[in-house]
KETILO-524009 format. One record per residue: x negated, y, z negated of N, C-alpha, C in turn; chain; residue number from 1. Coordinates in steps of 0.1 Angstrom, whole numbers. Example, Ala and Ser with C-alpha at 12.3 -4.5 7.8 and 13.67 -1.06 7.14 Angstrom:
# KETILO-524009
+-------+-------+-------+-------+-------+-------+-------+-------+-------+----+-----+
|  n.px |  n.py |  n.pz | ca.px | ca.py | ca.pz |  c.px |  c.py |  c.pz | ch |   i |
+-------+-------+-------+-------+-------+-------+-------+-------+-------+----+-----+
|  -132 |   -57 |   -78 |  -123 |   -45 |   -78 |  -132 |   -33 |   -78 |  A |   1 |
|  -128 |   -22 |   -71 |  -137 |   -11 |   -71 |  -129 |     0 |   -79 |  A |   2 |
+-------+-------+-------+-------+-------+-------+-------+-------+-------+----+-----+
# end
This chain:
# KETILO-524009
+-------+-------+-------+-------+-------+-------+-------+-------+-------+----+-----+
|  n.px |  n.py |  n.pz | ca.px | ca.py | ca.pz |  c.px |  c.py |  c.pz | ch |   i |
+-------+-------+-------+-------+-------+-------+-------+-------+-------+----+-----+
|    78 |    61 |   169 |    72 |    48 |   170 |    79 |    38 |   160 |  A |   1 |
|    83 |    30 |   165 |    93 |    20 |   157 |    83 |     3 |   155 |  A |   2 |
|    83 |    -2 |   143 |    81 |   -13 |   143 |    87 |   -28 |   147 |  A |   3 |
|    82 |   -34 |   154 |    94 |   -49 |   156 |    91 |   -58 |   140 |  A |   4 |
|    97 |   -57 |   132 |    94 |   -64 |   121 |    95 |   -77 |   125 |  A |   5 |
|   104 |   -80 |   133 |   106 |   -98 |   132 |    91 |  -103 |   138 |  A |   6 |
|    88 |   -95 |   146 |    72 |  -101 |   151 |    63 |  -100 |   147 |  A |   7 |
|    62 |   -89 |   134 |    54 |   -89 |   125 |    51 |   -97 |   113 |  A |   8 |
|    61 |  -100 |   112 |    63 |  -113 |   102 |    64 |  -125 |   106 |  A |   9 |
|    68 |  -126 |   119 |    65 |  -138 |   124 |    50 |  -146 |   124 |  A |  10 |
|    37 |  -135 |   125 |    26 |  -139 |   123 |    21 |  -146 |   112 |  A |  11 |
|    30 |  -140 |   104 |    27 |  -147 |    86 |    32 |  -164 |    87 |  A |  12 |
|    41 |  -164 |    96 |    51 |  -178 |    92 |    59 |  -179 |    80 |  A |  13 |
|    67 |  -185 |    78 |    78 |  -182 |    68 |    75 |  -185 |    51 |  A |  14 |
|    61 |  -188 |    49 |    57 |  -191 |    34 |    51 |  -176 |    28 |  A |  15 |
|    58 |  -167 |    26 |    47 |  -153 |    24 |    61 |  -151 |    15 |  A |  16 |
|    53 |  -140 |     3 |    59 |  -138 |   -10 |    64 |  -120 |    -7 |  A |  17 |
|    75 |  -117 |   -10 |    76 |  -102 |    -8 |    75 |   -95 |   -21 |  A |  18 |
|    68 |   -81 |   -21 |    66 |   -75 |   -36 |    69 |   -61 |   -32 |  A |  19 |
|    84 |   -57 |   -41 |    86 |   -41 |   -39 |    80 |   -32 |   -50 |  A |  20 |
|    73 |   -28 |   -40 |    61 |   -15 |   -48 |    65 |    -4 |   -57 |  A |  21 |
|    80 |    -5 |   -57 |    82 |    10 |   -59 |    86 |     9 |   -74 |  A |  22 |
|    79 |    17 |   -83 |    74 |    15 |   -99 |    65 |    13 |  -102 |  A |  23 |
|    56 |     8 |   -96 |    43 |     3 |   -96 |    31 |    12 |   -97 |  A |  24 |
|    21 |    13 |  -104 |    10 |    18 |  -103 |     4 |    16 |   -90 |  A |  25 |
|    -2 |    22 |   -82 |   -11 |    18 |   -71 |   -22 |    11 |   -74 |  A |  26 |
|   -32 |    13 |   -79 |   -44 |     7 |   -80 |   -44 |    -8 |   -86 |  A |  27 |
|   -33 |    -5 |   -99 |   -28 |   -25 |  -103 |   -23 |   -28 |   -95 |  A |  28 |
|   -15 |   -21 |   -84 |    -7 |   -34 |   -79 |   -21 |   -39 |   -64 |  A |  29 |
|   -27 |   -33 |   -64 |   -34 |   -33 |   -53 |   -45 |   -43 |   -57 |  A |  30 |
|   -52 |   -40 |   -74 |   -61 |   -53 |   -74 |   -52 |   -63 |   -76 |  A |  31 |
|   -39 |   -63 |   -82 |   -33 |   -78 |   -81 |   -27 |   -87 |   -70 |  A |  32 |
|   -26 |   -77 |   -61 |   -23 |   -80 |   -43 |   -41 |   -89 |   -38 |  A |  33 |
|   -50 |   -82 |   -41 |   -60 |   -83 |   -37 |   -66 |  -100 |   -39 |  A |  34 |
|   -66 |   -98 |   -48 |   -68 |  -113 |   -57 |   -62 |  -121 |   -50 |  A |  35 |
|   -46 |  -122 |   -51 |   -37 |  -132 |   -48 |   -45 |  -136 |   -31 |  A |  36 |
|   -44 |  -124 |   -22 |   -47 |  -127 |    -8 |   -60 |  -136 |    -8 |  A |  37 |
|   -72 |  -131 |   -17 |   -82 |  -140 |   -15 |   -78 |  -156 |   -22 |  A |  38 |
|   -70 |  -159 |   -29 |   -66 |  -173 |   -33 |   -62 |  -178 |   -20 |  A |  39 |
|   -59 |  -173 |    -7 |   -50 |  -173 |     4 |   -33 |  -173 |     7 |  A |  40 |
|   -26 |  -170 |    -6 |   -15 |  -167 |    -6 |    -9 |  -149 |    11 |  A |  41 |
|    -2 |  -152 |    17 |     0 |  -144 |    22 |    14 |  -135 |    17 |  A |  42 |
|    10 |  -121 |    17 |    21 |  -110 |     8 |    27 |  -103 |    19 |  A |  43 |
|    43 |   -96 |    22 |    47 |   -87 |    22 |    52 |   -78 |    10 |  A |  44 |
|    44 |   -65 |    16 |    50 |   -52 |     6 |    59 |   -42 |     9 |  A |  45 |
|    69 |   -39 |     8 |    80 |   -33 |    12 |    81 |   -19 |     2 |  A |  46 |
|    87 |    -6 |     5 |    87 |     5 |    -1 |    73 |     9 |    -7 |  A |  47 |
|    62 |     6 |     0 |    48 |    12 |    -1 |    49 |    29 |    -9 |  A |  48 |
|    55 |    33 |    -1 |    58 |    50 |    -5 |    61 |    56 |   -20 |  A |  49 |
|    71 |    45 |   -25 |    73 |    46 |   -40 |    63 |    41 |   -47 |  A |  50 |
|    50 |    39 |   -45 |    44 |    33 |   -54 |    38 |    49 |   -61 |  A |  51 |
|    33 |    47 |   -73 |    28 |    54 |   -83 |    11 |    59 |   -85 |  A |  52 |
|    10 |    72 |   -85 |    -7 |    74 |   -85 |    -9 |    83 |   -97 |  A |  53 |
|   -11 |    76 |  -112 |   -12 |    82 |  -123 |   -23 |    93 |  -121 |  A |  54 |
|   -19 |   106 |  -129 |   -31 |   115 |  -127 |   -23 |   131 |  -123 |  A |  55 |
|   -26 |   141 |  -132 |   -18 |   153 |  -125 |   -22 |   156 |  -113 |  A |  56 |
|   -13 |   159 |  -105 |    -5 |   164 |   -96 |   -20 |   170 |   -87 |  A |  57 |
|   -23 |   182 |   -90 |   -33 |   186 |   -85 |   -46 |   183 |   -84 |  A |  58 |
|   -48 |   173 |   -93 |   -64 |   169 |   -93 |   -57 |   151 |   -83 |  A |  59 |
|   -46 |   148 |   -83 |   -44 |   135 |   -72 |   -47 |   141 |   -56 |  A |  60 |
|   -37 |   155 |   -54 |   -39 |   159 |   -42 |   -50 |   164 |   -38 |  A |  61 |
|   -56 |   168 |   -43 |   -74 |   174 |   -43 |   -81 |   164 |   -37 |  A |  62 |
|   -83 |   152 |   -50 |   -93 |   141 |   -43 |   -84 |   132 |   -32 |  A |  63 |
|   -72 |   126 |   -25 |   -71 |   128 |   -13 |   -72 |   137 |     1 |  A |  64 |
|   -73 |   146 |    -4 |   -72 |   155 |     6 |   -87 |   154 |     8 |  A |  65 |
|   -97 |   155 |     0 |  -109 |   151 |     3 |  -116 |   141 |     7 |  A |  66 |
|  -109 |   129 |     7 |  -109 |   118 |    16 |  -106 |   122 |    29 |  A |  67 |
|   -95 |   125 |    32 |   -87 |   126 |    44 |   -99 |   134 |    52 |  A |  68 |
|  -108 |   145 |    45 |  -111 |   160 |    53 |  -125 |   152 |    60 |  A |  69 |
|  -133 |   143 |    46 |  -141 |   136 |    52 |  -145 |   134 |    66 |  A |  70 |
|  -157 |   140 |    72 |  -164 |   130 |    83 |  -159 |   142 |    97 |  A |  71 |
|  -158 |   134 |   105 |  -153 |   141 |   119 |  -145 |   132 |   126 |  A |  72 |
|  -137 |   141 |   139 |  -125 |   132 |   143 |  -130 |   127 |   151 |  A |  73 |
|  -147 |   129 |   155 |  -148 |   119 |   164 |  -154 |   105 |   158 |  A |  74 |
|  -160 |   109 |   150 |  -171 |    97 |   144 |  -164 |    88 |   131 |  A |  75 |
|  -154 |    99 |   130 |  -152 |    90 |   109 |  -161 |    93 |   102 |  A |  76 |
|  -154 |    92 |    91 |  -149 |    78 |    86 |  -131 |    83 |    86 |  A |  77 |
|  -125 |    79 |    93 |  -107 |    81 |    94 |  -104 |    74 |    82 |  A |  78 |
|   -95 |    86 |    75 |   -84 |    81 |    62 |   -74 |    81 |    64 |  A |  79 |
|   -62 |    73 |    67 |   -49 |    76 |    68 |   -44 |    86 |    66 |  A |  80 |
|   -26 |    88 |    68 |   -22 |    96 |    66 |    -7 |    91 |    59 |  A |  81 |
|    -3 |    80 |    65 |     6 |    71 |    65 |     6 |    66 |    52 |  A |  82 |
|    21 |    67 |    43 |    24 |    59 |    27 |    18 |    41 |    31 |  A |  83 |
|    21 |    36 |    42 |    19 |    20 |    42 |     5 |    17 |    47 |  A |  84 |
|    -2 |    27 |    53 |   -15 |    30 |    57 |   -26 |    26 |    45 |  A |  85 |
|   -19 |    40 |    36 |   -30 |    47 |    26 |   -25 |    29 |    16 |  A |  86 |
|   -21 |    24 |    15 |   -16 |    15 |     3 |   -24 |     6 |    11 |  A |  87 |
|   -22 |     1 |    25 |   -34 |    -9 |    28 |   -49 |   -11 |    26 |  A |  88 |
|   -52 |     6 |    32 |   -65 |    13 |    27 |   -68 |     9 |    12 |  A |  89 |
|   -61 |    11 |     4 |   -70 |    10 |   -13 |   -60 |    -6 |   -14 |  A |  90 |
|   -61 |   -13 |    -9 |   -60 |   -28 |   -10 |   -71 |   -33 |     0 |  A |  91 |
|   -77 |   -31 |     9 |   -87 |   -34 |    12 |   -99 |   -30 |     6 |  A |  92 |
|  -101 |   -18 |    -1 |  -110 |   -13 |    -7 |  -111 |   -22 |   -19 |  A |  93 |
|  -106 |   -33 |   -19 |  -105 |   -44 |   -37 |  -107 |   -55 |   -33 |  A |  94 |
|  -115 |   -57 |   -18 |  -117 |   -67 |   -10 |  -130 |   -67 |    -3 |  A |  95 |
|  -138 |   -77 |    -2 |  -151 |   -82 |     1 |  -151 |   -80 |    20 |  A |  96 |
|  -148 |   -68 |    21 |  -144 |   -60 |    35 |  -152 |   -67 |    45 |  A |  97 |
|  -166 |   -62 |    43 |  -175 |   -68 |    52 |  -181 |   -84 |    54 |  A |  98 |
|  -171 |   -95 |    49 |  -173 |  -105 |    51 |  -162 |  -111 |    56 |  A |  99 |
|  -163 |  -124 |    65 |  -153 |  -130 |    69 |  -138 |  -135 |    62 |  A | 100 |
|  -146 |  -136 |    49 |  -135 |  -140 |    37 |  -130 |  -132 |    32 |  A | 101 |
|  -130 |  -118 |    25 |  -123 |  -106 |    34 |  -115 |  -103 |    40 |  A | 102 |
|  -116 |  -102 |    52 |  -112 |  -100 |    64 |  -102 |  -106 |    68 |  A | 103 |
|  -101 |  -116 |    68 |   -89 |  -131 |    67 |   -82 |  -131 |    55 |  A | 104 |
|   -85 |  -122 |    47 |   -80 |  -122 |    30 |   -67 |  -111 |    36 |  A | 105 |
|   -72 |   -98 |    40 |   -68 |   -85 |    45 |   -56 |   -90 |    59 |  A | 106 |
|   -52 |   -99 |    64 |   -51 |  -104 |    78 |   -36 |  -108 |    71 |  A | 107 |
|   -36 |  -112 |    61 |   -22 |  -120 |    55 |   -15 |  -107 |    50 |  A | 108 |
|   -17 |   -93 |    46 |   -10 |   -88 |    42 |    -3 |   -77 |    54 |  A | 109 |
|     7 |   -72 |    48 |    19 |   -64 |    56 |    22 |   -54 |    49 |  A | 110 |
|    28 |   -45 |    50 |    32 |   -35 |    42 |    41 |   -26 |    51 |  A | 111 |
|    54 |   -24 |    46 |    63 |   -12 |    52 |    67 |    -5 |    42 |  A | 112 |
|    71 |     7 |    45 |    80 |    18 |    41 |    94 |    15 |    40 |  A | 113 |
|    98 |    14 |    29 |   109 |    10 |    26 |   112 |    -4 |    28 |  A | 114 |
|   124 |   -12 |    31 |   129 |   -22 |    29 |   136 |   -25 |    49 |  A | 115 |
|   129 |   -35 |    53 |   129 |   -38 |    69 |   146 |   -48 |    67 |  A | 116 |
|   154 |   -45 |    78 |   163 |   -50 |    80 |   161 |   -67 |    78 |  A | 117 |
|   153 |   -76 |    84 |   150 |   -87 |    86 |   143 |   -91 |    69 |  A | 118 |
|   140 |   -84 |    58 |   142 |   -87 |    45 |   147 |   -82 |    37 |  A | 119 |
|   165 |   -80 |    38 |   169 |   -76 |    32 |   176 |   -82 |    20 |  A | 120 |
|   177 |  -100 |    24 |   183 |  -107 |    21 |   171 |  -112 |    11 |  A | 121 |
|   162 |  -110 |     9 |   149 |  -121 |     2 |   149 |  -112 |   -14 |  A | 122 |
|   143 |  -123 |   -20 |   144 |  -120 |   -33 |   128 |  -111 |   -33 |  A | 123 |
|   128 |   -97 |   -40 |   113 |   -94 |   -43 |   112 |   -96 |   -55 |  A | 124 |
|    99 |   -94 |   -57 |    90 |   -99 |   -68 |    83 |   -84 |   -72 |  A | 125 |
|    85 |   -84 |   -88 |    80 |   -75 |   -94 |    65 |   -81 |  -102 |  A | 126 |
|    57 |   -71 |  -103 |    46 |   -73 |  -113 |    45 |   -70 |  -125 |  A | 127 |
|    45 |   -76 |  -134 |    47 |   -67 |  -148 |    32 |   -60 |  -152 |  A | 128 |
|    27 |   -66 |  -149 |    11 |   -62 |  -151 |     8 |   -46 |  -145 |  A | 129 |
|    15 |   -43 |  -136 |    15 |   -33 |  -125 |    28 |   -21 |  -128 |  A | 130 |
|    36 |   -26 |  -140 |    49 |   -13 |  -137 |    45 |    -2 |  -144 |  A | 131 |
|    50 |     8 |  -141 |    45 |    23 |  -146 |    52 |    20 |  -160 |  A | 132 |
|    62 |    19 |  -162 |    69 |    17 |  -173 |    63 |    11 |  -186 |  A | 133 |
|    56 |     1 |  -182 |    49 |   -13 |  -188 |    36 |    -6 |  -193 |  A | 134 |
|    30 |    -1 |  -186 |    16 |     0 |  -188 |    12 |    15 |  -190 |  A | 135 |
|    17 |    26 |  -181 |    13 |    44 |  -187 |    19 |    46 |  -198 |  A | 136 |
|     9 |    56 |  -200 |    22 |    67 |  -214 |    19 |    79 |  -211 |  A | 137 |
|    14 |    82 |  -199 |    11 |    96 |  -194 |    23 |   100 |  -189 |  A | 138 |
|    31 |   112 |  -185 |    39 |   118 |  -177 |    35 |   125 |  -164 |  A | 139 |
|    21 |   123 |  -160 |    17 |   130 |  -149 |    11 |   123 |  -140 |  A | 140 |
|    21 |   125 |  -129 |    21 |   110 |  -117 |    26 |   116 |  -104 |  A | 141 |
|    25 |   111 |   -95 |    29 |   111 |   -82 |    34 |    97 |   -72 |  A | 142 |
|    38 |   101 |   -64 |    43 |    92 |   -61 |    35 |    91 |   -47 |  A | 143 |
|    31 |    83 |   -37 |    28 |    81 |   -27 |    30 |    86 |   -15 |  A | 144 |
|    47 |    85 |   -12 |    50 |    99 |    -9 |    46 |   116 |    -3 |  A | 145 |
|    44 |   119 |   -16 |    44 |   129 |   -20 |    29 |   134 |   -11 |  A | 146 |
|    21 |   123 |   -12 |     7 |   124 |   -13 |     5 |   127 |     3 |  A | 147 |
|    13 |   112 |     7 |     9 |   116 |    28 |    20 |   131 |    29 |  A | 148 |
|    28 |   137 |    24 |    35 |   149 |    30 |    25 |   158 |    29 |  A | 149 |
|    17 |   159 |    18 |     5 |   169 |    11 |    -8 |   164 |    25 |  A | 150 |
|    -7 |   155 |    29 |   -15 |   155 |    41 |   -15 |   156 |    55 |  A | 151 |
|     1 |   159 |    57 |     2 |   163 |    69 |    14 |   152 |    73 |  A | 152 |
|    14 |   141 |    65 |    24 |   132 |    76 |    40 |   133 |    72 |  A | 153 |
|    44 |   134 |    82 |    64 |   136 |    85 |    71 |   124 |    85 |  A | 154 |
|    81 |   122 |    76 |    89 |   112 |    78 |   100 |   114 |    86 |  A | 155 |
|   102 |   104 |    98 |   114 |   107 |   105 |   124 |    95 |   106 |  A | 156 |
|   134 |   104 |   104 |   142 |    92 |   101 |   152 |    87 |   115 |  A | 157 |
+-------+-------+-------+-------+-------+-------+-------+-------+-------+----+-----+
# end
């Protein structure tokens, strides 16, 4: 399953900010995604997969996989599986979900895996507030990645 990016971003219209994820802490970059959308700025995020989930290795995979196992496949509650999925998922989870303002907050943002032919040319935007570099001093981390292969999902190239 292939995305049409040009019509994906077409929805946005051409005023939307791109931010490559990859160095990034997840959870900063996601409340500072979060915020921006409710000001009404509209974001694409590009390389979702490389973003960062401070925390050893086995105690990260644990508590997703217990998300994921959560509920039933008929009823839910469904957790992703998908690096651009799960990065939407905990960006909505930093958002006033069940209200209209919310919702329309969540509606501006985009997110792919990797870097879409139709922005290759645009300048991204880093967060300083958000870089692993900048802000841990732990050495036990994962990457996003890593996290959906630990849950079943295949990258095909």
């Amino acid at each position: 399953m292939s995305v049409n990016v040009d019509r994906v971003l077409k929805t946005l219209g051409e005023d939307f900010k791109v931010i490559d994820a990859d160095g990034h802490i997840l959870g900063r970059l996601s409340s500072y995604i979060a915020k921006r959308l409710l000001e009404g700025e509209k974001i694409v995020v590009v390389n979702a997969e490389k973003a960062i989930i401070t925390g050893s290795p086995e105690n990260v995979f644990e508590r997703y996989k217990e998300k994921y196992d959560r509920g039933s496949k008929e009823k839910g509650p469904y957790f992703p599986r998908h690096p651009e999925k799960i990065f939407k998922r905990t960006v909505r989870g930093m958002l006033p979900w069940k209200s209209r303002r919310g919702r329309e907050a969540f509606k501006r943002l985009r997110v792919f895996i990797g870097v879409p032919d139709a922005l290759k040319g645009r300048e991204f935007q880093k967060i300083e507030q958000a870089l692993y570099e900048r802000v841990s001093r732990t050495e036990k981390y994962v990457y996003l990645a890593d996290v959906s292969k630990h849950l079943g999902f295949e990258v095909r190239a």
